[in-house]
The first five atom37 places (N, CA, C, CB, O) and aatype in JSON, in Angstrom:
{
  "aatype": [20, 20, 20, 20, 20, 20, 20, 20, 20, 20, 20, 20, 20, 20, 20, 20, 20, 20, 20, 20, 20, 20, 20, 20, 20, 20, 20, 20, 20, 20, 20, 20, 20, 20, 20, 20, 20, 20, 20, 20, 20, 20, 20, 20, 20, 20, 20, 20, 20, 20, 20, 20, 20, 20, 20, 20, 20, 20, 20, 20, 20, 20, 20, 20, 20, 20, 20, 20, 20, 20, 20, 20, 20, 20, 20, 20, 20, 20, 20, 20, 20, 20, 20, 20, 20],
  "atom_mask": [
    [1, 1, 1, 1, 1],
    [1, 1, 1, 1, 1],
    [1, 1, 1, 1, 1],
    [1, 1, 1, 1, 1],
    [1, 1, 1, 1, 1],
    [1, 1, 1, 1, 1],
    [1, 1, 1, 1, 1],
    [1, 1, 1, 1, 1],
    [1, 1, 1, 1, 1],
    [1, 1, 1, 1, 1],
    [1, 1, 1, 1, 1],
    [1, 1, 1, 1, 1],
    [1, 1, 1, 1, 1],
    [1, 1, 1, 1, 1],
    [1, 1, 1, 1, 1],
    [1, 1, 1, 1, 1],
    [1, 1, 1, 1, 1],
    [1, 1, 1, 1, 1],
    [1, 1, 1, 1, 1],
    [1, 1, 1, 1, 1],
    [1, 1, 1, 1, 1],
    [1, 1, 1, 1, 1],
    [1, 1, 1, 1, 1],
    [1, 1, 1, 1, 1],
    [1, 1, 1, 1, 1],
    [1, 1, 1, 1, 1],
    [1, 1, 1, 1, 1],
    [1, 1, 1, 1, 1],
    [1, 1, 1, 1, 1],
    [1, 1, 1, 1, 1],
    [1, 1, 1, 1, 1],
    [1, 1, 1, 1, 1],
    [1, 1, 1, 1, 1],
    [1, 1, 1, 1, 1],
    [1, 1, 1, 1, 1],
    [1, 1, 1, 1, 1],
    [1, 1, 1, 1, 1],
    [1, 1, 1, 1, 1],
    [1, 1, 1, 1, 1],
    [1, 1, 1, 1, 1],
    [1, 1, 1, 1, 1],
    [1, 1, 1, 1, 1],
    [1, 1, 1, 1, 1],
    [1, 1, 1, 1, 1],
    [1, 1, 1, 1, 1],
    [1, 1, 1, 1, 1],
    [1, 1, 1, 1, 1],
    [1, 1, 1, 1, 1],
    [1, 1, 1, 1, 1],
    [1, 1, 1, 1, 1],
    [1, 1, 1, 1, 1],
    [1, 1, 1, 1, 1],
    [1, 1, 1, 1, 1],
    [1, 1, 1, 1, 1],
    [1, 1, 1, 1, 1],
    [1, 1, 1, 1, 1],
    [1, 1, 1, 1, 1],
    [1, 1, 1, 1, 1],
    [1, 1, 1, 1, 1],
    [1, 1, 1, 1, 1],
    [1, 1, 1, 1, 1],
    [1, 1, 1, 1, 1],
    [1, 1, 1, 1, 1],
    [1, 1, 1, 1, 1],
    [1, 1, 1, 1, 1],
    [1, 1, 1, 1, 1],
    [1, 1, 1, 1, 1],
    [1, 1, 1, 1, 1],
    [1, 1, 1, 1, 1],
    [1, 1, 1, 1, 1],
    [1, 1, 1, 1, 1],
    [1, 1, 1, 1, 1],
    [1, 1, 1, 1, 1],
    [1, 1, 1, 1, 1],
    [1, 1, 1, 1, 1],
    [1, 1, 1, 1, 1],
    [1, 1, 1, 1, 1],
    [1, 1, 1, 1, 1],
    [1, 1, 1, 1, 1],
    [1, 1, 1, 1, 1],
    [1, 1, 1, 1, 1],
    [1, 1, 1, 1, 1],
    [1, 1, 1, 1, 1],
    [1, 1, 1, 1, 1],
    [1, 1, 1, 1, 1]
  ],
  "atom_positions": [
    [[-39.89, -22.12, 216.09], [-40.39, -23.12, 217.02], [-39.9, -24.5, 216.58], [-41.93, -23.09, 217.11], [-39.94, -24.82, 215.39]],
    [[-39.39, -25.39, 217.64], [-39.12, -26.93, 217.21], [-40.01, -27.7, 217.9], [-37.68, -27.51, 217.52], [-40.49, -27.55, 219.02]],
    [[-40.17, -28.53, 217.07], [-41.41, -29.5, 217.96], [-40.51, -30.64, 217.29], [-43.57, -29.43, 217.5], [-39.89, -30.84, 216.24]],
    [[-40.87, -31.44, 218.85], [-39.82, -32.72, 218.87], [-41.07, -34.0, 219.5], [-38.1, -32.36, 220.26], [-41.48, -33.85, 220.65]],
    [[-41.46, -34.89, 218.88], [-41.81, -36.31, 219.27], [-41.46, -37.17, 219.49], [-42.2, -36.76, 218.91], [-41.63, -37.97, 218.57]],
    [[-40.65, -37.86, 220.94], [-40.28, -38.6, 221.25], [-41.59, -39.83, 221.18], [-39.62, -38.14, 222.28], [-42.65, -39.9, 221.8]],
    [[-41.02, -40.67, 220.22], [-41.78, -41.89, 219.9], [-41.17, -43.44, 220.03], [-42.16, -41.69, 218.51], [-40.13, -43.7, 220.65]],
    [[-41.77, -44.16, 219.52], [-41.61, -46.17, 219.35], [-41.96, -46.72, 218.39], [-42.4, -47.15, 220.25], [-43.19, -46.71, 218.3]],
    [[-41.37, -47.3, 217.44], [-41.92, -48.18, 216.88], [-42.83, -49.03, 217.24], [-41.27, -48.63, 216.56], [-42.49, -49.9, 218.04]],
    [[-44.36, -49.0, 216.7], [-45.28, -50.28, 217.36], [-46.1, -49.56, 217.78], [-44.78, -51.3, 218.51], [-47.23, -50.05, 217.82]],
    [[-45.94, -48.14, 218.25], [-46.58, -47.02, 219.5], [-48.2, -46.6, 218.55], [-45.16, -45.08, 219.83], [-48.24, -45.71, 217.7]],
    [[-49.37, -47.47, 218.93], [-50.35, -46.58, 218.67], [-50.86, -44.78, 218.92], [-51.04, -47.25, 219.16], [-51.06, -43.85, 218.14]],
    [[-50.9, -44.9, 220.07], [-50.51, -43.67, 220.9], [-49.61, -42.65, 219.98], [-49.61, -44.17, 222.29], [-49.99, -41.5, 219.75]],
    [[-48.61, -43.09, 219.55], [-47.55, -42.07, 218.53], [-48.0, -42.07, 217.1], [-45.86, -42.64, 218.45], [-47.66, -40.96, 216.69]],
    [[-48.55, -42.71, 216.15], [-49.35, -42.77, 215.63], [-50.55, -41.64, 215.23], [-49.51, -43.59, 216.11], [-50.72, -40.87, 214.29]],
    [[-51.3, -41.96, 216.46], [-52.73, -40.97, 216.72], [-51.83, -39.46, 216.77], [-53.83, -41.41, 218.62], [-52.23, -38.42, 216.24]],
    [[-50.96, -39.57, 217.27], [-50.51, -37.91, 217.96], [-50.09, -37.62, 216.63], [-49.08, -37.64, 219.39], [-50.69, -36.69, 216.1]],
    [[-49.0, -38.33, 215.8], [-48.7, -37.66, 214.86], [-50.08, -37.13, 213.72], [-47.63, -38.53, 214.31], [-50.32, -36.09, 213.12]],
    [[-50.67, -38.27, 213.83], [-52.18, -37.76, 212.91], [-52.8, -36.3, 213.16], [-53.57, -38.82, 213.36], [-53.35, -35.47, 212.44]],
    [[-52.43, -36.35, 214.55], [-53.63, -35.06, 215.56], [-53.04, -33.71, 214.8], [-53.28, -34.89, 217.93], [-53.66, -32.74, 214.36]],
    [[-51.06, -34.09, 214.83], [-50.92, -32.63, 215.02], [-50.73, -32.12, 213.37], [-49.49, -32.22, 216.15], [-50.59, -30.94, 213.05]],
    [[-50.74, -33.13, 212.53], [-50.72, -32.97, 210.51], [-50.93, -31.61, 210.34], [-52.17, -33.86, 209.41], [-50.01, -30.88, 209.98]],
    [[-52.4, -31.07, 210.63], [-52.96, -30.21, 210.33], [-51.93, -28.62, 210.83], [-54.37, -30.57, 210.91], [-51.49, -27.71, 210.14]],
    [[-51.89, -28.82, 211.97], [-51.45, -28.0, 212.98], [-50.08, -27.8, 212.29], [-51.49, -28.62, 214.52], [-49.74, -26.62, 212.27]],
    [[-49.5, -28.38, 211.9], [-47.76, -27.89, 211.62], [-48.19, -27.67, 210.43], [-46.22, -29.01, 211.75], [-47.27, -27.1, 209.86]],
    [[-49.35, -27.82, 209.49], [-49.62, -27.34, 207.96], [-50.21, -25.25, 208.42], [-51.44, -28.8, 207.0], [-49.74, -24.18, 208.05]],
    [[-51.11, -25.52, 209.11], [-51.43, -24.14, 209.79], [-50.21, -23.5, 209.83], [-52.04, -24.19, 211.25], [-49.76, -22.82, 208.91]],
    [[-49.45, -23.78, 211.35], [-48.42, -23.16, 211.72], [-47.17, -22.68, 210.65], [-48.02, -23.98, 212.67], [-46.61, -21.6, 210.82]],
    [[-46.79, -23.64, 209.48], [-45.5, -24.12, 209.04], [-44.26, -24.61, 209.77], [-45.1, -23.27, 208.41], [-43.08, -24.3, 209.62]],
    [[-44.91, -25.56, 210.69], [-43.88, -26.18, 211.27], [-43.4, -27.57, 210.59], [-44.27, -26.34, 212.62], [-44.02, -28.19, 209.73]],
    [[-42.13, -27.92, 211.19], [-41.9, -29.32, 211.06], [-41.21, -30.38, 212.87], [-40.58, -29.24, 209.6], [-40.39, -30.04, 213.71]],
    [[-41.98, -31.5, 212.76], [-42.1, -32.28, 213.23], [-41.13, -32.9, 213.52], [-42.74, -32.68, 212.85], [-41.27, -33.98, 212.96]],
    [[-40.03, -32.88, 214.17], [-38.76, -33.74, 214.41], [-39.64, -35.32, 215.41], [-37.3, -32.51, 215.62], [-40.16, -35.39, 216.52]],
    [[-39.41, -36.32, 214.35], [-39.79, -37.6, 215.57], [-37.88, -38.29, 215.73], [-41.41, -39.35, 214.59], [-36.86, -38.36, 215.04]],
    [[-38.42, -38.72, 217.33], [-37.28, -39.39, 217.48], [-38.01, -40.51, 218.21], [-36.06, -38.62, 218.19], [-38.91, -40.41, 219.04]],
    [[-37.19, -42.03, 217.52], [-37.33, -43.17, 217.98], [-36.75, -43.75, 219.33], [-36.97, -43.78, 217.09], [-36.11, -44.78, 219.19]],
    [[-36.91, -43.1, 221.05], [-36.51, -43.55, 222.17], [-36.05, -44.9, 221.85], [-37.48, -43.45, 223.17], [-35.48, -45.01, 222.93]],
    [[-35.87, -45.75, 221.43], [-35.3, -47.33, 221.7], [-34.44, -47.36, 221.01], [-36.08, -48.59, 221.45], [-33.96, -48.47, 220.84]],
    [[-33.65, -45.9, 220.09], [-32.22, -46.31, 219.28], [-31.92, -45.15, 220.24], [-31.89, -46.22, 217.25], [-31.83, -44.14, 219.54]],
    [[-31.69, -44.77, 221.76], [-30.79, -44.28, 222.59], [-31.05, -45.06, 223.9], [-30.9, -42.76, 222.68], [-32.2, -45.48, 223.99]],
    [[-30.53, -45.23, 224.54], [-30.27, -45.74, 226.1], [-31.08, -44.83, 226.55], [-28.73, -45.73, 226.84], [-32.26, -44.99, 226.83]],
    [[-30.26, -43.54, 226.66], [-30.84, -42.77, 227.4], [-32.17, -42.21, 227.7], [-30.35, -42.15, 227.26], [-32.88, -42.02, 228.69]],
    [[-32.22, -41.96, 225.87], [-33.75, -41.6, 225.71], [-34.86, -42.91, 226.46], [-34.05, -41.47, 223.82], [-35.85, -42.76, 227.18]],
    [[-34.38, -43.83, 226.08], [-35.09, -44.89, 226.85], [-35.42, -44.87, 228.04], [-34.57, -45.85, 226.85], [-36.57, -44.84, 228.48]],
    [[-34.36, -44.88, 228.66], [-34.44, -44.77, 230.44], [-35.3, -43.46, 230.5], [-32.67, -44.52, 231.41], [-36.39, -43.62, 231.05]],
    [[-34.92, -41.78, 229.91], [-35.55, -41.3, 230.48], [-37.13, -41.15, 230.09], [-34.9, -40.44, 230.62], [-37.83, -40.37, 230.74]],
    [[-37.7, -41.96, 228.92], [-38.82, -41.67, 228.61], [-39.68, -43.37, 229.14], [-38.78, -41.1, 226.88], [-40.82, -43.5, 229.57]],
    [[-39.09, -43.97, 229.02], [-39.64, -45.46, 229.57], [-41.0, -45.26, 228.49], [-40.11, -45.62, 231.73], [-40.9, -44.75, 227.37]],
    [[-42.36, -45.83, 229.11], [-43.01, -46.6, 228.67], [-43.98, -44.65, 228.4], [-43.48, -48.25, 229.73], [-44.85, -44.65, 227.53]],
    [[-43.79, -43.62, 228.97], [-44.46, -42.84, 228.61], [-44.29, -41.9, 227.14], [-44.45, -42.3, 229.66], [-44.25, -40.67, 227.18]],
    [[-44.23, -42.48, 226.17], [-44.26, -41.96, 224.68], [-45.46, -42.59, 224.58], [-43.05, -42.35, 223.52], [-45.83, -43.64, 225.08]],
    [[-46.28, -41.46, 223.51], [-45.15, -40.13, 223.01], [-45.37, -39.09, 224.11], [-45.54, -39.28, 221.26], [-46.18, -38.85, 225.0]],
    [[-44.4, -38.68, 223.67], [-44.06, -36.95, 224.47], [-43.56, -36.23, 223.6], [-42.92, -36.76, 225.75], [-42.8, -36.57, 222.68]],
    [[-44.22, -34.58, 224.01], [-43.99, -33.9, 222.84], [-43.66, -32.63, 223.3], [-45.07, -33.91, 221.88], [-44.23, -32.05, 224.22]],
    [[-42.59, -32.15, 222.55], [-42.17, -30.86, 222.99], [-41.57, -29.82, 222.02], [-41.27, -31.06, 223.97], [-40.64, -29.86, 221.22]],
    [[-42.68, -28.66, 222.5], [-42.12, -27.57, 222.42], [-40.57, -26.35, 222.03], [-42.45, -27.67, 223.17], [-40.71, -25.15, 222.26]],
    [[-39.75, -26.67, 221.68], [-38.86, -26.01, 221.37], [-38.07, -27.25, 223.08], [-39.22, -23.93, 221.24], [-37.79, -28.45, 223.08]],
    [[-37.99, -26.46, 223.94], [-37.09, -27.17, 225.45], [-38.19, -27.86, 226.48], [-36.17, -25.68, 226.57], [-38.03, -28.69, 227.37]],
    [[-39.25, -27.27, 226.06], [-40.97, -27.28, 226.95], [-41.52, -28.49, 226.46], [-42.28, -25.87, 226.51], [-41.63, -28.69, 225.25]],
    [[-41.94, -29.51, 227.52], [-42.74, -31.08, 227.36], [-44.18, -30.34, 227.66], [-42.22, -32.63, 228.78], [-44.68, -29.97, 228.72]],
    [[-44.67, -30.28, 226.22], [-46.46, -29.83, 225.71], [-47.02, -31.0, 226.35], [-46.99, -29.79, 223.71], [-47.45, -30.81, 227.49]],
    [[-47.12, -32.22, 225.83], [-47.69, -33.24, 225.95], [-47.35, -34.55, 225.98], [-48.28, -33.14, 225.37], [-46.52, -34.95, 225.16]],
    [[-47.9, -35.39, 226.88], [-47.34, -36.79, 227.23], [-48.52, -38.15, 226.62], [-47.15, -36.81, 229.17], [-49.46, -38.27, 227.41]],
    [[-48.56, -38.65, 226.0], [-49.72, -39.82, 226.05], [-50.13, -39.43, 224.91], [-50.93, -39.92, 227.24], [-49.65, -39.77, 223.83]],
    [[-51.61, -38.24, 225.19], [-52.33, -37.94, 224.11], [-51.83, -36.33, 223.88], [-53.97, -38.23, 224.38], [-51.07, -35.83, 224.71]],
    [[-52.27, -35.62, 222.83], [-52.12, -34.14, 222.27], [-53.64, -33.78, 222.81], [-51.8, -33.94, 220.32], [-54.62, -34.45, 222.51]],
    [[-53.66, -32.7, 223.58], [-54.9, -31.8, 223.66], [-54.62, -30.82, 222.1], [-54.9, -30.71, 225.41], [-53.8, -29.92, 221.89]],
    [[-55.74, -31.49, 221.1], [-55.52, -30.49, 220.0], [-55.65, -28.48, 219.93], [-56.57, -31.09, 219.09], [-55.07, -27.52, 219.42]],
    [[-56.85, -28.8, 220.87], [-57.42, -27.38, 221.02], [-56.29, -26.24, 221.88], [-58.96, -27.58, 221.95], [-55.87, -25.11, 221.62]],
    [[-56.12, -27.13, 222.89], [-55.32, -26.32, 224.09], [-53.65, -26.23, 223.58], [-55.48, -27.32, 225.78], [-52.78, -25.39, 223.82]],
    [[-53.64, -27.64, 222.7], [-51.8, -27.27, 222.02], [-52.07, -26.16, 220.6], [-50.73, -29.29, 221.15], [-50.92, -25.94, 220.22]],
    [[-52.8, -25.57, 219.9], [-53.3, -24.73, 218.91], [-53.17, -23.49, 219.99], [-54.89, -25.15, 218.19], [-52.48, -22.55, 219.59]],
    [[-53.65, -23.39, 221.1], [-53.78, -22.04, 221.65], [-52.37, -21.71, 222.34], [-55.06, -21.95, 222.73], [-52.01, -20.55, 222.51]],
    [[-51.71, -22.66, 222.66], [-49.86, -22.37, 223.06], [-49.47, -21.91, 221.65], [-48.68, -24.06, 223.61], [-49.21, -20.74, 221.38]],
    [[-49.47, -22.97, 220.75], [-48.68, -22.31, 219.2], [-48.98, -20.68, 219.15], [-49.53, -23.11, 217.48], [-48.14, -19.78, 219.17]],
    [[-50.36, -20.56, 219.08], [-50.79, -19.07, 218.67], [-49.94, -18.07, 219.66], [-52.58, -18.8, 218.89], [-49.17, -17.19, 219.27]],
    [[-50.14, -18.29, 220.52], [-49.73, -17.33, 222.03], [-47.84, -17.45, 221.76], [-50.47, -18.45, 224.12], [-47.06, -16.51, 221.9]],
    [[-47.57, -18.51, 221.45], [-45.96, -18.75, 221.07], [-45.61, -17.85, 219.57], [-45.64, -20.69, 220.77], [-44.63, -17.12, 219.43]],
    [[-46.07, -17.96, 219.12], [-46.0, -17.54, 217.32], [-46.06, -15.91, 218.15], [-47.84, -18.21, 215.76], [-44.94, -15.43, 218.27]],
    [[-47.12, -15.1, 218.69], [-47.63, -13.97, 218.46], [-46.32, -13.55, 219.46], [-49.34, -13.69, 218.79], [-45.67, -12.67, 218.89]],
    [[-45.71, -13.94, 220.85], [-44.33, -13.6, 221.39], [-43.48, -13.71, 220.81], [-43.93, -14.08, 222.27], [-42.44, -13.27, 221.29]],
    [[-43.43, -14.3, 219.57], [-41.93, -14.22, 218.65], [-42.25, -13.13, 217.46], [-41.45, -15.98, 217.79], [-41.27, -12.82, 216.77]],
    [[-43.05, -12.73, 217.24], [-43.6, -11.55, 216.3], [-43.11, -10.33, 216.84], [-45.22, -11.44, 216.2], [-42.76, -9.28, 216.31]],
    [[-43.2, -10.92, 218.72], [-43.19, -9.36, 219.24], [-41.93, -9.03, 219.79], [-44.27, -9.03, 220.39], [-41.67, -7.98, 220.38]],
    [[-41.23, -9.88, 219.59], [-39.41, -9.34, 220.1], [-38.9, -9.0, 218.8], [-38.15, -10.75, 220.89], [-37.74, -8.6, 218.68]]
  ]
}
């Protein structure tokens, strides 16, 4: 699984999310790719003022805030379909 955080420097909001999900990638053994939208154009234009956003391997989980509970029950359900191929 890749989990990617499109973030900002300055970004409270990105901040809190990264706090939320600490635990969760210590559970899981994941790691956290953040990327700073304002060192790409693009990323800029396409994320504008809505970071963070967070995604899933190709899949946008979450925009603004992290639902902790409801993003824990995708991981599990994600983890247990890669067990099973």
């Amino acid at each position: 699984m890749e989990l990617t955080l499109y973030t900002r420097a300055g970004c409270h909001l990105c901040e809190e999310a990264k706090a939320q999900l600490q635990p969760l990638l210590r559970e899981f053994g994941l790691t956290l790719r953040e990327v700073d939208v304002d060192t790409n154009g693009e990323l800029q234009a396409r994320f504008g003022e809505e970071v963070p956003v967070l995604f899933l391997d190709a899949r946008k989980v979450a925009k603004h805030r992290v639902d902790v509970k409801g993003f824990r029950r995708l991981l599990e359900r994600h983890q247990a379909r890669s067990r099973t191929r």
